[in-house]
C-alpha positions in Angstrom: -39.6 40.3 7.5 -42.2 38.4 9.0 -41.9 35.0 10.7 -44.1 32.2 8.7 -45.5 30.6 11.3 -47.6 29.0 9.0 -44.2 26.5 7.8 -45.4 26.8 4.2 -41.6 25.2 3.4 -43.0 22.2 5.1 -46.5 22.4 3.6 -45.0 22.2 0.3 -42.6 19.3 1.1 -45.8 17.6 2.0 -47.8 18.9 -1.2 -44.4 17.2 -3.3 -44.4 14.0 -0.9 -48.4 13.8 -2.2 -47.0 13.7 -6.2 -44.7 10.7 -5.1 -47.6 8.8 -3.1 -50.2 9.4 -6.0 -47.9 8.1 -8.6 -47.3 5.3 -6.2 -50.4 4.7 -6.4 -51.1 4.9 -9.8 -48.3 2.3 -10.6 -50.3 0.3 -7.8 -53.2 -0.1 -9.7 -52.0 -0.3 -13.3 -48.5 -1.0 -13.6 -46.0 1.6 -15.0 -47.0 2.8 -18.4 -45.1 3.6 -21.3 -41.1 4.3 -20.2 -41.7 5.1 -17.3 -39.8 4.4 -14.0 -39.0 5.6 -11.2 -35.4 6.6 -8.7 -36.2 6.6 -5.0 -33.5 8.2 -2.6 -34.3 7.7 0.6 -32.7 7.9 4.5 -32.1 4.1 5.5 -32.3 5.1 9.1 -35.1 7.5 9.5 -37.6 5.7 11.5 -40.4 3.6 10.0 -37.8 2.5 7.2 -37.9 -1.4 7.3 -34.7 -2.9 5.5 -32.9 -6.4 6.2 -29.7 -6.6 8.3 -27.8 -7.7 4.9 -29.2 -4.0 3.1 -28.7 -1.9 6.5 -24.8 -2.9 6.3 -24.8 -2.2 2.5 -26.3 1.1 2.9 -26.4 2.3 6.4 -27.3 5.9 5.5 -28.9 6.5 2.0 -29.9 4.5 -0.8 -31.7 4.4 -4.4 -34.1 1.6 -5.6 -35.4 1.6 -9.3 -39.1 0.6 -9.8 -38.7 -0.3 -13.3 -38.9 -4.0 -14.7 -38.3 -6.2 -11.9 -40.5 -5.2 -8.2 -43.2 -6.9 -6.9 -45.9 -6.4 -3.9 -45.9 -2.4 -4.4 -48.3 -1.5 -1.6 -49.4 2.5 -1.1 -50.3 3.1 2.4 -51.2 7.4 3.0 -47.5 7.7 4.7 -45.4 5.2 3.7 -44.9 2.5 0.2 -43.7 -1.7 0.5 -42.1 -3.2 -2.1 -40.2 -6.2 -2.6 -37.1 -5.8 -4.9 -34.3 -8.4 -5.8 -30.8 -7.7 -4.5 -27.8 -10.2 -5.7 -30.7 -12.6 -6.6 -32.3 -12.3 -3.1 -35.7 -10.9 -2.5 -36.4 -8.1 0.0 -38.9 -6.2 1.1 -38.6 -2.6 1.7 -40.7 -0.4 3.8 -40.2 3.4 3.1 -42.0 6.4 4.5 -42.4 9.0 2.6 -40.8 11.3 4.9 -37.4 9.3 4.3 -37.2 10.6 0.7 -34.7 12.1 -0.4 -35.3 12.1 -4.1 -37.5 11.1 -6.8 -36.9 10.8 -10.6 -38.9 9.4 -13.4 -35.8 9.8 -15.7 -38.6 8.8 -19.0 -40.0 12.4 -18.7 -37.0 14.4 -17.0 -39.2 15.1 -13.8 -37.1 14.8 -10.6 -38.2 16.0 -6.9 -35.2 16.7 -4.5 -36.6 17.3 -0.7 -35.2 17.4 3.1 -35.8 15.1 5.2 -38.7 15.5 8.0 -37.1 16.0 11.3 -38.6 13.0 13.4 -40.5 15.2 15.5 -42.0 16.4 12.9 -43.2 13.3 11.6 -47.0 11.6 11.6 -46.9 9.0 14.4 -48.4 6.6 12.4 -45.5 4.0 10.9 -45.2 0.7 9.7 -44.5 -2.3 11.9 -41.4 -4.6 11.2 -43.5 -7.8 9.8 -40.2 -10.0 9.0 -37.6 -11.0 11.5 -34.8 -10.1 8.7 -36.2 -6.6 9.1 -34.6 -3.7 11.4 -36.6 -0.3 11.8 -34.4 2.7 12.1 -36.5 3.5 15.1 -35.5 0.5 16.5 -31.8 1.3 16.3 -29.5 2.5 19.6 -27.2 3.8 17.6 -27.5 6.8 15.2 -25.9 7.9 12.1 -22.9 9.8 13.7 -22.4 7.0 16.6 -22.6 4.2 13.9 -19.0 3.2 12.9 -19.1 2.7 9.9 -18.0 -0.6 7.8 -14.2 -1.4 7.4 -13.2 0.1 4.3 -16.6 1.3 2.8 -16.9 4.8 1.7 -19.9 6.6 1.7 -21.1 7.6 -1.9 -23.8 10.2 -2.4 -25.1 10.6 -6.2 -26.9 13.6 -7.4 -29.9 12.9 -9.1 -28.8 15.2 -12.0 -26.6 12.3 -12.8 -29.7 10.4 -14.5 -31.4 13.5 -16.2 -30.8 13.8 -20.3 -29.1 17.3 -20.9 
């Protein structure tokens, strides 16, 4: 068999991460409509992804948000999304590249995207500054995901997005 040198795998990652930015985008301009909303999954510590200190620790690998009823300050940039979301009362603002996604799921029309994440080399060199102090950029980091000890008595949960699809 041939070798695809042309990476269509990774051209159609990117065509998917597209779908994600445009309906970014479209929520950016007119709000969510109908029932929609939407699950994010995304890396924590792929670099470009702007989180506080007090997040990091909560989720120092992967995480989900929910853009449904209560997110303000949704900005679309072409590579990555900021948002400010409320966590234990407390607002935050969250800067994701689109390259940290994991997974996406508007769970209103059962339409979910599962992808792997960009290798960093891989990735556009063109990513958000950290704007806040509170903020820490996985870039920024020394330590990586398998040098990072990980917090006293804290397991690591991983939750398939088929959970949140109607069967």
């Amino acid at each position: 068999m041939p070798e695809d040198l042309m990476r269509y795998d990774h051209l159609a990652q990117m065509a998917l991460r597209g779908v994600v930015r445009e309906a970014l985008r479209r929520v950016e301009r007119e709000g969510l409509p109908g029932e929609h909303h939407f699950y994010i999954a995304f890396n924590t510590r792929y670099p470009g992804v702007l989180l506080s200190d007090r997040i990091l620790e909560r989720y120092p690998r992967e995480m989900t948000v929910v853009l449904q009823h209560q997110y303000w300050n949704l900005k679309v940039m072409d590579t990555w999304f900021e948002v400010e979301l409320s966590f234990d009362n407390i607002p935050e603002k969250l800067v994701i590249p689109y390259n940290a996604i994991k997974g996406f799921l508007d769970p209103a029309v059962q339409f979910g995207l599962q992808f792997e994440v960009v290798a960093v080399e891989e990735q556009p060199a063109e990513t958000p500054a950290a704007e806040a102090d509170g903020q820490k950029s996985a870039a920024a980091s020394d330590q990586t995901d398998e040098t990072k000890p990980e917090p006293a008595g804290e397991t690591t949960k991983v939750v398939s997005l088929d959970a949140f699809r109607k069967k």
